[in-house]
C-alpha positions as MATLAB code, in Angstrom:
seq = 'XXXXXXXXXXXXXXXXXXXXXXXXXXXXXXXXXXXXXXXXXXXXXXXXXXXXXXXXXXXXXXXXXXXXXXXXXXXXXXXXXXXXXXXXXXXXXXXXXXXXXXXXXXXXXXXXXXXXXXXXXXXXXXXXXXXXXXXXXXXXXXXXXXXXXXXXXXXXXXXXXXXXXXXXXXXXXXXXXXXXXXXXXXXXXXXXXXXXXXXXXXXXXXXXXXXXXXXXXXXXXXXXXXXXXXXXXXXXXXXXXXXXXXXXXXXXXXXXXXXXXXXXXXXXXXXXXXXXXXXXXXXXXXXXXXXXXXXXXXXXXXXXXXXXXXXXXXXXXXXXXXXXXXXXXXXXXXXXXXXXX';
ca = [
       4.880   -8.364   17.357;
       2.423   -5.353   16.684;
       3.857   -2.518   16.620;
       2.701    1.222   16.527;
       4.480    4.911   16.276;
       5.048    6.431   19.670;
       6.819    9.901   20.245;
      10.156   10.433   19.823;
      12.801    9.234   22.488;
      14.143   12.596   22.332;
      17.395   10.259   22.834;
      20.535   12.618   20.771;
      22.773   10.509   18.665;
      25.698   12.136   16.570;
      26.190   11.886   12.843;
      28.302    9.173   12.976;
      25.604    7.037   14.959;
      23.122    7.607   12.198;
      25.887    6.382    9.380;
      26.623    3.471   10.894;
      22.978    3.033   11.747;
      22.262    3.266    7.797;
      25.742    2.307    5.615;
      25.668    5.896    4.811;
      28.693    7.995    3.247;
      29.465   10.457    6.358;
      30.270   14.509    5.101;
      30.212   16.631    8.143;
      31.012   16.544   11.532;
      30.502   12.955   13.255;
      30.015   14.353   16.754;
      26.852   16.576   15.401;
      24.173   15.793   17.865;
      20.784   14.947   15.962;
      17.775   15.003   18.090;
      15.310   14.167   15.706;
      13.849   13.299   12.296;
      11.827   16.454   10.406;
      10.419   17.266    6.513;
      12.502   19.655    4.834;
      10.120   22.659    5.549;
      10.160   22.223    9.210;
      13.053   20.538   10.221;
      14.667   22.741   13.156;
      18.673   23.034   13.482;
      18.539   19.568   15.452;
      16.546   17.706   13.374;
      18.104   15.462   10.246;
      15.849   15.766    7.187;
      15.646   13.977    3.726;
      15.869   15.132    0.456;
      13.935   13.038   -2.027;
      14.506   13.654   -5.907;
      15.755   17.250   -8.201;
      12.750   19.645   -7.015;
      13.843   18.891   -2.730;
      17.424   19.329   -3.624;
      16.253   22.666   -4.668;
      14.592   22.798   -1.525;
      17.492   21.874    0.844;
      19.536   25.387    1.259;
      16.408   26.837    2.477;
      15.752   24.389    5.542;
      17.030   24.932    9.158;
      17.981   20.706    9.521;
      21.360   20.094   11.615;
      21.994   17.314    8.024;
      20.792   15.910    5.481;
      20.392   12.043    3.566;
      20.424   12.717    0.308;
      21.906   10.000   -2.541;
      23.957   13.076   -4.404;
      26.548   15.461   -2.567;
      24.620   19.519   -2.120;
      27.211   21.948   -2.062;
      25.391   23.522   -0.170;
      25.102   21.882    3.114;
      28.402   20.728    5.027;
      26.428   17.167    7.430;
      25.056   14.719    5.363;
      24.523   10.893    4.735;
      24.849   10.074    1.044;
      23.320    6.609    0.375;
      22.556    5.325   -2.725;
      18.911    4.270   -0.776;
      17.664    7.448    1.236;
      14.390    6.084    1.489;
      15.455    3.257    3.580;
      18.042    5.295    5.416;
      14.828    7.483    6.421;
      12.684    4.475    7.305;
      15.617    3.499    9.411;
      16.169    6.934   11.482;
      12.493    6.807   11.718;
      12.483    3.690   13.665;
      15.433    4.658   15.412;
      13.757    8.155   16.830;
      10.313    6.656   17.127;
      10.942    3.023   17.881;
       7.563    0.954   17.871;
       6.558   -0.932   20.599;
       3.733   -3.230   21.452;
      -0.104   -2.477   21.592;
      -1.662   -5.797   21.830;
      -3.110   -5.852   25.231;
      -4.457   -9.375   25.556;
      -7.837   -9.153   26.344;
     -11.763   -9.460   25.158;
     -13.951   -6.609   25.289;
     -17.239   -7.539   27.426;
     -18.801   -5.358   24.569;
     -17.827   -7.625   21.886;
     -19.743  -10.809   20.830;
     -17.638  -13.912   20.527;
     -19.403  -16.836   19.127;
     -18.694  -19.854   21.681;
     -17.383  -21.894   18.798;
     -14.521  -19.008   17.636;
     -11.231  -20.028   18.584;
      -9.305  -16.542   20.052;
      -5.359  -16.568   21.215;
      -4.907  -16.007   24.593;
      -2.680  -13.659   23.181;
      -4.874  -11.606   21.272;
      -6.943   -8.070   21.877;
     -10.799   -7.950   21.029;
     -11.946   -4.311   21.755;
     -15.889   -3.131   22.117;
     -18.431   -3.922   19.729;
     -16.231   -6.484   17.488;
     -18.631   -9.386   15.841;
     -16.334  -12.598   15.821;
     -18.667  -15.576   14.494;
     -18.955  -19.777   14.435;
     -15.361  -21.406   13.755;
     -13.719  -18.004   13.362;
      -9.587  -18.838   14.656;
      -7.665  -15.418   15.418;
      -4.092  -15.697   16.080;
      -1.682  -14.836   18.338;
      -0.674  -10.759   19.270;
      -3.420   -9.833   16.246;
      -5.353   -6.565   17.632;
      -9.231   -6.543   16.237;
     -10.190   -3.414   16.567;
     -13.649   -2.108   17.841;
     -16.851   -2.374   15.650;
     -15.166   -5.353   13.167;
     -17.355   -8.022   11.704;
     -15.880  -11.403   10.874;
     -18.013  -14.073    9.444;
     -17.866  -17.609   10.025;
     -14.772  -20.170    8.821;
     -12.606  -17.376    9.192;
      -8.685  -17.580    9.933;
      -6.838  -14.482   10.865;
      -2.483  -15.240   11.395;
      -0.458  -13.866   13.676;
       0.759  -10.543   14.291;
      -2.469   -8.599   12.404;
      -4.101   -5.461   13.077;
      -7.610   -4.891   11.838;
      -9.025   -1.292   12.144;
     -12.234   -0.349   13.060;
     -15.248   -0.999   10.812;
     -13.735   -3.463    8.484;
     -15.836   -6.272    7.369;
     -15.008   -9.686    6.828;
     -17.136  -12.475    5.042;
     -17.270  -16.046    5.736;
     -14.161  -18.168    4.745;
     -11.708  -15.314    4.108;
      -8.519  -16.610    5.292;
      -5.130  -13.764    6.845;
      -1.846  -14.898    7.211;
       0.250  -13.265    9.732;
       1.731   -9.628   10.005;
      -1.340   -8.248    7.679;
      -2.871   -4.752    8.490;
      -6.194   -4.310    7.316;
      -7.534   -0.549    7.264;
     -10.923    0.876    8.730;
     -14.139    0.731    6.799;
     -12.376   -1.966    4.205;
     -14.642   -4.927    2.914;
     -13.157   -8.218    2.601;
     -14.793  -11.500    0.609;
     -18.111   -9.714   -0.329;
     -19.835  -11.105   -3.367;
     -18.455  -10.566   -6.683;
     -20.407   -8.684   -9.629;
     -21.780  -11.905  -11.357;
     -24.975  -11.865  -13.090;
     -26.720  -13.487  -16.406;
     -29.672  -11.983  -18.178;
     -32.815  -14.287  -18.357;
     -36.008  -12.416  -20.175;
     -34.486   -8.890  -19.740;
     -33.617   -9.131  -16.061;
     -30.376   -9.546  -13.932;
     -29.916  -13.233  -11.725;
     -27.088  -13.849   -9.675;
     -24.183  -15.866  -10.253;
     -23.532  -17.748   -6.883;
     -20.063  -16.718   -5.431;
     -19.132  -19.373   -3.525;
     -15.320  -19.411   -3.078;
     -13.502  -16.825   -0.667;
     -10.468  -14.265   -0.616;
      -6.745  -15.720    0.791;
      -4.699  -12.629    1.489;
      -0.956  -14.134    2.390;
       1.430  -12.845    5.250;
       3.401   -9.313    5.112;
       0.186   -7.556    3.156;
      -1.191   -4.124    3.825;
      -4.770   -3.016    2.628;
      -5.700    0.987    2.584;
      -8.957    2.023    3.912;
     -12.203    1.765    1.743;
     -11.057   -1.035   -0.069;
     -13.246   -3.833   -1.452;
     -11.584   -7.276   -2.369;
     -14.489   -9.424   -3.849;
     -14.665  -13.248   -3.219;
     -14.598  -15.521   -6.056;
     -17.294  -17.614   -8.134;
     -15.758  -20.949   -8.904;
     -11.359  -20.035   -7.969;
     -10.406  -17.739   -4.840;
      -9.390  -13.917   -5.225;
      -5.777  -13.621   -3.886;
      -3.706  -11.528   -2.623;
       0.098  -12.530   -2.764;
       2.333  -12.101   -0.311;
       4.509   -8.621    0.614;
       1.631   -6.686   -1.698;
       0.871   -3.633   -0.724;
      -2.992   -1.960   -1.554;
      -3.999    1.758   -1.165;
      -7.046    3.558    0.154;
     -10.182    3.427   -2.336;
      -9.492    0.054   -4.780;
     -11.728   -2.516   -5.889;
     -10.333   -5.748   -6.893;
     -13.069   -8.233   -8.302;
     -13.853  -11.923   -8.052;
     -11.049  -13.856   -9.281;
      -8.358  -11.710   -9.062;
      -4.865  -13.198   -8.520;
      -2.494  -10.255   -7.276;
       0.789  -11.803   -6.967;
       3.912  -11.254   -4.658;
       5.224   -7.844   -3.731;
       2.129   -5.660   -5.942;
       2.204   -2.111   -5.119;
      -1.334   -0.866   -6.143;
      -2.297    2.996   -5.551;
      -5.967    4.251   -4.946;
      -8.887    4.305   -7.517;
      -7.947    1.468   -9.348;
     -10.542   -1.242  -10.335;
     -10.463   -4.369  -11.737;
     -13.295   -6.002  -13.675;
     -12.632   -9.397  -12.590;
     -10.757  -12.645  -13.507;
      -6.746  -10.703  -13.632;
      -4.038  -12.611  -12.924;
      -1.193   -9.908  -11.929;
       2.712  -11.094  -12.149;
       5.328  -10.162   -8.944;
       6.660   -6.747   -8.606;
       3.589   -5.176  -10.480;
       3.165   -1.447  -10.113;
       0.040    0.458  -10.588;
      -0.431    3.923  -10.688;
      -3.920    5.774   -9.409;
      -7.142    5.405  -11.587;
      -6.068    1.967  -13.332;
      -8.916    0.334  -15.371;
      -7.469   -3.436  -15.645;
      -9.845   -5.273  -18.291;
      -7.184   -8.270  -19.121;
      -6.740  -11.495  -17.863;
      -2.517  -11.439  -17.301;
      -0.260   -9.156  -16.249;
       3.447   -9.818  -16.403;
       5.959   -9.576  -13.792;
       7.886   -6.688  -12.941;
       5.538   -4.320  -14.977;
       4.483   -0.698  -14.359;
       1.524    0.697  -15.187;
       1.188    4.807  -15.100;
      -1.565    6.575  -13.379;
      -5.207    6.738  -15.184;
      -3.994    3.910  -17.822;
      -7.382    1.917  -19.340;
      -5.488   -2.093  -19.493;
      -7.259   -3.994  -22.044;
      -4.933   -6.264  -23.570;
      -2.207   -8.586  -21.568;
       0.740   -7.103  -20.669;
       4.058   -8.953  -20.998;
       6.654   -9.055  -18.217;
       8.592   -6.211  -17.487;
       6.533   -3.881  -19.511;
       5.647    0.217  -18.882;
       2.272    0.840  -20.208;
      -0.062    3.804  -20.219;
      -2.725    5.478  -22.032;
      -6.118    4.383  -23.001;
      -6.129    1.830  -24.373;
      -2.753    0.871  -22.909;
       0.208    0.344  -24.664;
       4.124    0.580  -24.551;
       4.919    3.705  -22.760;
       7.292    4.853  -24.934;
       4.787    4.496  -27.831;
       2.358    6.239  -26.223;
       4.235    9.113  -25.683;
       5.020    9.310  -29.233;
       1.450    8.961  -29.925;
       0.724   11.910  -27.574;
       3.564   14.335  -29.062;
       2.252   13.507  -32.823;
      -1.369   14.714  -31.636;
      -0.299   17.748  -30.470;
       1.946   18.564  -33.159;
      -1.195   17.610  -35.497;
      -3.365   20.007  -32.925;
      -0.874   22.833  -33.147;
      -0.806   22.630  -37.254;
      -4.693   22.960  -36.724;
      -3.949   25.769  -34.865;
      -2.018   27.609  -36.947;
      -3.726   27.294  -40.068;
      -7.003   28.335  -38.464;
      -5.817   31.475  -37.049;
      -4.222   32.240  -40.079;
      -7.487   32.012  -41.869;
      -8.821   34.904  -39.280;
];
């Protein structure tokens, strides 16, 4: 089912509700009425807030919320929900103060053009100005939102939204429950060229992007299609705003990837990779379960389970001692230059 955010049901529910609601540790009255979900900074005295990491705890005996979910004890604050999770607890009394409902409306805009050869779900929404061409399928409850281009040989799953403006390519195959972002680019040609005489030619890309079900893809992204194997992107992975991954690129399973990273091309990425903002990747293997920190240049493989930053990458650990014996070098500079004054 697609789903979207709607206001809150302004329907109360007591402390004890939310625990249960959760698995949360109860401290405070259980009867407290809760009204709504609020940030810390303005969270009103029937609102339940959260308090995410040291700096919010700091935070929390200057808000107004009715409780807290928190995963220590404050000593300051008599409700609470202690949970050893709060993120999920919050994701939870989200949902359960703004419950989704449905938006798929079936229907196709008479503004849209709908090759006679696409095959569209009865149960699916076309809105204006939407481009659906030859042997495209769409599934069933997927929303295709106005001013989308799909090429030809296209399959889109069930349960998908696709936001205005995005562009698909010919052959790029969806898999259900996958929201796509506006002005994202999906299966355009990879950056393949030869020099012949001094000149750029083309390398022919002529294989396509698979992204797999549960995926999420920010907005002014740019996944390339392959030359000679697919680029993929595995299943449960999760891609911010502003990233270009390049022909070839394998993400696997459950990736989180934040914005302004780019990968040259060819990367095969383990499960459970994390990647901080402003990632060069110039490797051809990641390993599972690793994290890589924000503005980190990757050009070497990375084994499994690995934290790696710096440029050129390496061990995190080793790259902060790197970092500390440069400025201890710099401050030795220092010192014997202004001594010299």
């Amino acid at each position: 089912m697609i789903l979207s955010l709607k206001k809150s049901t302004n329907n109360p529910t007591t402390l004890s509700q939310l625990a249960e609601l959760t698995g949360a540790q109860l401290l405070g009255d259980p009867a407290l009425i809760i009204h709504d979900i609020a940030a810390l900074n303005n969270a009103t005295a029937s609102d339940i807030t959260v308090v995410l990491g040291t700096h919010y705890r700091k935070e929390a005996s200057k808000s107004e919320a009715a409780a807290f979910i928190t995963d220590k004890q404050l000593p300051e604050v008599s409700a609470q929900l202690l949970t050893s999770d709060p993120r999920k607890a919050m994701a939870e009394i989200i949902l359960h103060f703004h419950p989704n409902q449905e938006i798929v409306h079936p229907s196709i805009h008479p503004q849209s053009a709908i090759h006679p050869h696409a095959k569209l779900h009865p149960h699916s929404q076309i809105d204006a100005f939407t481009v659906i061409n030859e042997n495209t399928h769409i599934g069933s409850n997927t929303h295709i939102h106005s001013h989308v281009s799909i090429g030809s040989d296209c399959k889109i799953g069930d349960n998908c939204i696709i936001y205005p403006q995005v562009t698909i390519y010919d052959k790029v195959s969806i898999g259900n429950n996958v929201i796509i972002h506006a002005n994202t680019v999906i299966g355009s040609d990879g950056f393949g060229f030869y020099q012949l005489n001094g000149e750029w030619q083309k390398i022919s890309q002529i294989k396509s992007v698979i992204i797999d079900d549960n995926v999420e893809i920010g907005s002014n992204t740019s996944i390339d299609r392959g030359c000679l194997i697919d680029t993929r992107i595995g299943k449960g992975s999760k891609i911010d705003n502003l990233v270009q991954i390049s022909h070839n690129t394998d993400i696997g399973p459950n990736a989180a990837i934040a914005a302004q990273v780019g990968f040259t091309g060819g990367t095969k990425v383990g499960d459970g990779v994390m990647i901080g903002g402003q990632v060069g990747i110039d490797t051809p293997e990641i390993g599972e379960k690793c994290i890589i920190a924000a503005k980190s240049g990757v050009t070497k493989n990375i084994k499994d389970q690995q934290m790696v930053s710096g440029f050129p990458a390496q061990p995190h650990q080793d790259e902060l001692s790197y970092q500390a014996y440069l400025r201890g070098q710099y401050r030795q500079y220092k010192r014997k230059k202004d001594s010299q004054k």
